[in-house]
N, C-alpha and C positions, 0 to 999 in steps of 0.2 A: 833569710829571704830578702831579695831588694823589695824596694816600693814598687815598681812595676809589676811587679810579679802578682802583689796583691790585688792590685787596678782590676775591678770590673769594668766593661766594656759596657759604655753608657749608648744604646742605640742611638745614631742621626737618623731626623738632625733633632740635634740636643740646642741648639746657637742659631740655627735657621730656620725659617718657616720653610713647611712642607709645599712644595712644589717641583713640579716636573718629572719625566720618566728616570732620573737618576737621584731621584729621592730616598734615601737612606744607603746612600754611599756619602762614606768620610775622606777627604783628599785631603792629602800632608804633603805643602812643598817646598821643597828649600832652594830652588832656581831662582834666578833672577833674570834683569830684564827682559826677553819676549817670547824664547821657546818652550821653558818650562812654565812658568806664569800660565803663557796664552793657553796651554794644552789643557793646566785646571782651568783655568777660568771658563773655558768652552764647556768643561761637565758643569761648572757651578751653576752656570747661563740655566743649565737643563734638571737642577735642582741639587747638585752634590753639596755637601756640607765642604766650606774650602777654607781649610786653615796654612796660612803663609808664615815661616820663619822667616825672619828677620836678624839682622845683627843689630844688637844692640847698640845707640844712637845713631849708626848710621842708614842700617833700611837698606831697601832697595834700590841700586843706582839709577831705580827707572823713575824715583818720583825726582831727581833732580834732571832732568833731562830737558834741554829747552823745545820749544818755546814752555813757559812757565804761565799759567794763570792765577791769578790774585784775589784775595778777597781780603782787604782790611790789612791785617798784619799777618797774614797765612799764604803761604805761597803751597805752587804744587803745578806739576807737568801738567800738560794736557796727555801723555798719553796715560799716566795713569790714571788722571781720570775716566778714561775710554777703557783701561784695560783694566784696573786694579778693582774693580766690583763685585760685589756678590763675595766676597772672601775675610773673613779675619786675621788681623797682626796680631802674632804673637812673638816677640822679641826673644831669639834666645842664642848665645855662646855657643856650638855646635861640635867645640873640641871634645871629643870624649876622654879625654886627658885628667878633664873638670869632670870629676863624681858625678855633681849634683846636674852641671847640664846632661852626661851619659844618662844619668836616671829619669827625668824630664824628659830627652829625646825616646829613649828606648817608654815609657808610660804613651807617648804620642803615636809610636811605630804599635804598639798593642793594642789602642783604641782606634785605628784609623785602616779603613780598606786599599788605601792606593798610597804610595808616598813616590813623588816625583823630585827631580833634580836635575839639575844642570851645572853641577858644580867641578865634575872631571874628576877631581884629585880629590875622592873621599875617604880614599885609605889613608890619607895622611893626616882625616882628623879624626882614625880610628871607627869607622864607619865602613863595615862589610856586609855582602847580601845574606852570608850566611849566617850572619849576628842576629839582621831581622829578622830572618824566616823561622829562626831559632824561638826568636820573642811571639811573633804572628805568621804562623804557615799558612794563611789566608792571605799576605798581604799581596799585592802588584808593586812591583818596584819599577819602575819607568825611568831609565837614565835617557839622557839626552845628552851628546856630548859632538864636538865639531870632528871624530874620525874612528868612534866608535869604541868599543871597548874590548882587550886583548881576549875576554872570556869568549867573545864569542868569533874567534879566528882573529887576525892580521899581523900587523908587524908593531909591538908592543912601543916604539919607539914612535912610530906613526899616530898610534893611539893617545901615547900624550899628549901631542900638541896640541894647544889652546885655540881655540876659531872664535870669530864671528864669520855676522851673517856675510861680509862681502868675500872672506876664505873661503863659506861651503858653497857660494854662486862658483867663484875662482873653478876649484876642487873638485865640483861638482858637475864639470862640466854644462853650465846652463851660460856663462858667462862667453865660452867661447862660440855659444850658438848664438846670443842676443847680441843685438847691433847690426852695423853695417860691414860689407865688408872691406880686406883689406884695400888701402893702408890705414882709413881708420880701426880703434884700438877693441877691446872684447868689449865690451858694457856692460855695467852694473845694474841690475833695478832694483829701482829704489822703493823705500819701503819695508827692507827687512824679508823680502817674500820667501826667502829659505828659511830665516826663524819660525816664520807662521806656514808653511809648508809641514816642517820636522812638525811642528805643534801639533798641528792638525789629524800627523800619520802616531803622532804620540797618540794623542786622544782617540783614535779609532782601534790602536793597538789593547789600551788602557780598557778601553768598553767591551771588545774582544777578552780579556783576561780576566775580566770581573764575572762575565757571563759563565767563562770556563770554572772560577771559583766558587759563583755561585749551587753550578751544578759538582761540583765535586770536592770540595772545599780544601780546595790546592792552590795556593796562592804562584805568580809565577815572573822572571823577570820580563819587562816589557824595553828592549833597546834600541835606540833611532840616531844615527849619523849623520849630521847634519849635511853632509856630503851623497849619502846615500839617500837620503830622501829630495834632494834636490835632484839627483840621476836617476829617479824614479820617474819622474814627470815630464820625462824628454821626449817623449811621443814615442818615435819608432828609431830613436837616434841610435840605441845599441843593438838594436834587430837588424837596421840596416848595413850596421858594420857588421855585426857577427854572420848574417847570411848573405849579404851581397855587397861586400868590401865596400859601400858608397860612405864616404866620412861628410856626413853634413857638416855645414858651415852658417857664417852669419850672412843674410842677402838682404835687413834692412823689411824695412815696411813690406814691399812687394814680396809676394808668395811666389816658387817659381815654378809649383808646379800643378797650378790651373788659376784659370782668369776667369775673371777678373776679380783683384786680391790685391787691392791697393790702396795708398792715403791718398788724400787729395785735397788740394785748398783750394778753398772757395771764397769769391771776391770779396766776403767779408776778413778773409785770413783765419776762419776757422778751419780745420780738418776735418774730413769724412772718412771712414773704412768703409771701403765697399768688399764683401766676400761672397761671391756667386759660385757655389760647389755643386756641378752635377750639370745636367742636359738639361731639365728642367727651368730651375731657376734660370741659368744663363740664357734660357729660350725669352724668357721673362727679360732680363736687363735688354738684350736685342729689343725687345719690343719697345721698351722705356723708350731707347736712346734711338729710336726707327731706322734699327741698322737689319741690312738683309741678311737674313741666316744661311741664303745662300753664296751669299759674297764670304761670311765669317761660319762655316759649318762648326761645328763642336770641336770635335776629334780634329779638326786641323787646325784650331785658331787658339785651343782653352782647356782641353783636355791633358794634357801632360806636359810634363818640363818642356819635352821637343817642341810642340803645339803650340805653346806662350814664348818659346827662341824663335820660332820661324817667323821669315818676314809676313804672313798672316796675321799672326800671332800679336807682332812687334805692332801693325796697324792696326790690331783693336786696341790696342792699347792707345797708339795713338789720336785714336777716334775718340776714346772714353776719355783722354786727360782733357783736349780742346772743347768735348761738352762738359763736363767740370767747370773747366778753367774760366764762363761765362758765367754761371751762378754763385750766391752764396749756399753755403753751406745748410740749411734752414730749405733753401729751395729746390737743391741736392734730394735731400730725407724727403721732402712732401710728395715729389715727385714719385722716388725709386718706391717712394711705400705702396701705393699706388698696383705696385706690379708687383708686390712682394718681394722685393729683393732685399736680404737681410745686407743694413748698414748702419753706423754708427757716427754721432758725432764724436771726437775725443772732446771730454766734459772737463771741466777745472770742477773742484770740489762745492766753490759756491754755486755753481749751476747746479748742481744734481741736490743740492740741497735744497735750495729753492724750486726744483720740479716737480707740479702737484704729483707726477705718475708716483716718485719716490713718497710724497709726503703721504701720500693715498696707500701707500703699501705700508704705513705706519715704522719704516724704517730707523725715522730719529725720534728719542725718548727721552725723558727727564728724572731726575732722581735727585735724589737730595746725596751728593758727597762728604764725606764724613770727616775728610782731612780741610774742606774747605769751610766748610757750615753753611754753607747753601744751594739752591737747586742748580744745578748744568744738564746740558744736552750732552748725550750719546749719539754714536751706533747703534740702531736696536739688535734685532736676531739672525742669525743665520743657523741652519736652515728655519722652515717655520712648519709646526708641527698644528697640527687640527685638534688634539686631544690633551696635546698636553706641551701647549707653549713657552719659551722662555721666559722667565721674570729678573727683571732687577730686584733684589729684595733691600739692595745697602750700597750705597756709592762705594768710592776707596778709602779703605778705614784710616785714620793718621797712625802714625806710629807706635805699635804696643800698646793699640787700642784694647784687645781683647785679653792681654798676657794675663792678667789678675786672674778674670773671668774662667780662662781656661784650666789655669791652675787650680782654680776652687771647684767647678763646677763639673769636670770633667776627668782632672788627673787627682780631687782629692783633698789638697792640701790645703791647711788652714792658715789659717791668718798669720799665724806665729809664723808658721812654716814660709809663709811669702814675705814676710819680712823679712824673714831671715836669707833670704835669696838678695837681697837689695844691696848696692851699694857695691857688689863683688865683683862688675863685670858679666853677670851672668844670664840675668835676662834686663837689666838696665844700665 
């Protein structure tokens, strides 16, 4: 009989304090940088116990990522300080080649309710679904990969290619809708928002499969395309191709089908979005701007693509740039707010940090980092919950902070026995 097999399964959280609606779930992930990460880190935010493998000395390539924050002789990203919380390192060799790491992983796969990835190529370190389900028929296996996986349909050739995030923008057709259009080029946005997209539809997938386990205790695979989750959030882009042949394209700041739906600078050189959808509100901005509704009626000036091309259309707009074009930005908002008219200014990160509305929402938080050894500011929560909100319970752990701990505490094994792991490549 292997060791795992003996492993009883120690309830979570065993490592964490108890909080939040996803308390006592166990999450095991061996992803790195932001799709797999982010997706546990979102249940851990809401109370899951989240244990991170690691390659031994080298970690996750996210905590070298610049810009770098310092304290003393310790360095460390800033994004993992923002992203690597709430989770345990635990360092380990993941070739199942190596006995003792295959024994080690498969003891983790038995004690743990989800195990997430983002690594593509797991059959090639001896790593199949039907190994785990073998070991834990309860468990969710959650792949994340940049063009999916051959098991569940495509072109197996397709499936292997390696992505990031600016592939599945590419790929994903989001890229050819964002920007302006031609002769300028598709655009990228920045940020990673297809990594935290996939994350996101991981984790909703991930909380869906746990729910179905919990009632039937059928564990099940959870798989997200980084491509496919990116063409999920196109609006109506493939409805409108598949039902009425129309191929959207990129048209830039301006919306062009209803006004007023545009950026605008204002004499201090900041930008404003103004976005008035419907009879209503637009009845509203005419008013703001005391323009007559019967010179600019709806349905001929703002109502449809045709509406906003007609030469009406073209003079409300050019009514709206010329009163713009005389205020700042700041006089922009006080005004339009006035009338209800939803708009925005485009914010740079230290304004919104600095704005009581944000600070009064309790958005930014503090915590003690674990790779740093002193306190930093966060992101606080998204969403926010009335009963059972987010908590930070542990900054980003340093490297193979918790490997001992997990081994002893959780797979078992004693002192000799982690000694005798050392030294081999295997979890240091």
């Amino acid at each position: 009989m292997e060791k795992w097999e003996k492993i009883e399964r120690i309830p979570a959280p065993a490592l964490a304090p108890v909080y939040g609606p996803l308390s006592g779930m166990r999450v095991l992930v061996s992803g790195t940088i932001v799709a797999a990460p982010f997706a546990a880190t979102m249940l851990s935010d809401f109370g899951a116990e989240l244990i991170q493998i690691e390659r031994p000395k080298i970690g996750d390539p996210y905590r070298g990522q610049s810009p770098q924050v310092t304290n003393g002789d310790r360095t460390i990203s800033a994004a993992w300080i923002q992203g690597a919380r709430n989770r345990l390192s635990f360092t380990l060799n993941t070739n199942m080649k190596i006995p003792e790491s295959k024994e080690i992983f498969l003891s983790l796969i038995k004690i743990s309710d989800v195990w997430v990835e983002n690594m593509v190529w797991i059959e090639k370190l001896g790593i199949t679904d039907e190994m785990l389900f073998e070991v834990n028929p309860r468990l969710i296996i959650a792949h994340i990969s940049g063009f999916g996986r051959p098991q569940f349909g495509g072109n197996p050739e397709i499936c292997n290619r390696g992505s990031y995030d600016p592939i599945g923008q590419a790929e994903g057709g989001y890229m050819f809708l964002n920007g302006f259009p031609e002769p300028r080029p598709p655009q990228y946005a920045a940020s990673f928002i297809n990594d935290y997209i996939a994350a996101l539809i991981a984790a909703n997938g991930i909380t869906a499969a746990y729910v179905h386990a919990m009632k039937t205790g059928k564990g099940q695979v959870v798989e997200v395309a980084q491509v496919e989750a990116m063409a999920r959030v196109l609006d109506d882009a493939f409805s409108c191709w598949m039902n009425a042949g129309v191929l959207k394209g990129r048209f830039g700041n301006k919306i062009p089908i209803f006004q007023p739906a545009n950026m605008y600078k204002g004499t201090d050189g900041r930008y404003v979005y103004i976005g008035a959808y419907g009879p209503d509100v637009y009845g509203r901005f005419l008013q703001a701007l005391e323009l007559d509704p019967t010179e600019f009626p709806f349905q001929e000036a703002a109502a449809s693509r045709e509406a906003v091309a007609s030469p009406i259309g073209q003079e409300l707009e050019r009514r709206t740039q010329a009163w713009m074009e005389v205020r700042t930005a700041q006089e922009i908002q006080d005004h339009l707010s006035k009338f209800r008219v939803p708009l925005g200014i485009a914010k740079t990160i230290a304004e919104i940090y600095e704005d009581p509305h944000w600070q009064a929402r309790g958005m930014f938080i503090n915590y003690e980092d674990q790779t740093l050894g002193k306190e930093v500011k966060a992101f606080g929560f998204v969403p926010k919950m009335s009963e059972t909100p987010g908590t930070v319970w542990r900054g980003s752990p340093a490297l193979g902070q918790d490997t001992e701990t997990i081994l002893s505490k959780l797979l078992g094994y004693n002192h000799s026995e982690i000694a005798d792991l050392k030294g081999k490549g295997i979890i240091d």
